[in-house]
N, C-alpha and C positions, 0 to 999 in steps of 0.2 A: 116218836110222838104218839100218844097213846087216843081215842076218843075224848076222852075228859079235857087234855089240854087243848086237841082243837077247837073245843066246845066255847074254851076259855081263851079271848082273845087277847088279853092283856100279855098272856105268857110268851103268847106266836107274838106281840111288839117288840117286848123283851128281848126273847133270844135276838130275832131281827136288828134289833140296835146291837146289841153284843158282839154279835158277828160282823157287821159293821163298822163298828168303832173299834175293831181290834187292827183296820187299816191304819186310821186316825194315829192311834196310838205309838202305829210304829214313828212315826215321824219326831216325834220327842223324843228329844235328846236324851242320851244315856243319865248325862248329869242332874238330869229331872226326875230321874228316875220312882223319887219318892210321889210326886204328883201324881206321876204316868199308873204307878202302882195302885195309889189312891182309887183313883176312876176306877178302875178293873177290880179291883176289891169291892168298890160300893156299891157298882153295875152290879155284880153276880152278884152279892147280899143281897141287892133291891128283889133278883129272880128267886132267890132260897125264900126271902119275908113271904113273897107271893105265895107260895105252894105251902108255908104252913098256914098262912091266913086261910089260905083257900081251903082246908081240912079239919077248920076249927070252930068253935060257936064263937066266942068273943076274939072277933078279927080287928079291932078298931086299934089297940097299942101297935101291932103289927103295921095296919095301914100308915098310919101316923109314920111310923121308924121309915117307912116306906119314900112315903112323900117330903120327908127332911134330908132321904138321901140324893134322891131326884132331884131337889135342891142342889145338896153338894158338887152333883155332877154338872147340873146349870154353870155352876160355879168353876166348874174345871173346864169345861168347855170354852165358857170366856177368860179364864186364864188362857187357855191354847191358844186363842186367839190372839190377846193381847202380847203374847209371850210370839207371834207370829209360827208358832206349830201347823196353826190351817188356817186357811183362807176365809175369807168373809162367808164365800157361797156355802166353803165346807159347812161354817158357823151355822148360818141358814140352815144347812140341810140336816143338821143333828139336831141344831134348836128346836125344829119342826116334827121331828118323831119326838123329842122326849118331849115338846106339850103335848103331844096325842098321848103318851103316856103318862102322864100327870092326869090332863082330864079324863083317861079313861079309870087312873084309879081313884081321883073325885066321884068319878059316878059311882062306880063298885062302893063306896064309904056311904053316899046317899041312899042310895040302896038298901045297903045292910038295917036301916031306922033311922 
């Protein structure tokens, strides 16, 4: 991890959930596979959007693809649950880091203008 991304704290949630949720993930079933995929595809995309917005003048398309995916992931996490993958508290406790990372890249978007 370089000064810049410490600097950046959005990136230190990111990976932190990533690493994280690569527990979660093992728990779904092989036959799910395509879901299971989904997530971990969209997580690490959300981290890539991050670092070219962050390098760029016009970050705003970026952010956007950003916060549609963090969405998705909303979306996959309550799938898991519903689908009985994790527990309530699990639910809880990912639902809870990605609003912090929603509203941390809300603010990064107010920010920008």
């Amino acid at each position: 991890m370089n000064y810049k991304e410490d600097k950046f704290k959005l990136i230190t949630k990111i990976k932190l959930f990533i690493l994280e949720s690569e527990k979660m993930l093992e728990n779904i079933p092989r036959y799910d596979f395509y879901n299971r995929d989904r997530f971990r595809e969209d997580i690490t995309e959300v981290l890539h959007l991050v670092y070219l917005a962050n390098n760029i003048d016009n970050k705003l398309i970026y952010q956007q693809d950003i916060l549609a995916r963090l969405s998705m992931i909303d979306f996959y996490l309550e799938r898991a649950y519903n689908f009985k993958y994790i527990s309530e508290k699990q639910l809880y406790k990912y639902s809870y880091k990605l609003e912090e990372i929603i509203k941390m890249t809300k603010g990064w978007m107010n920010s920008n203008g």
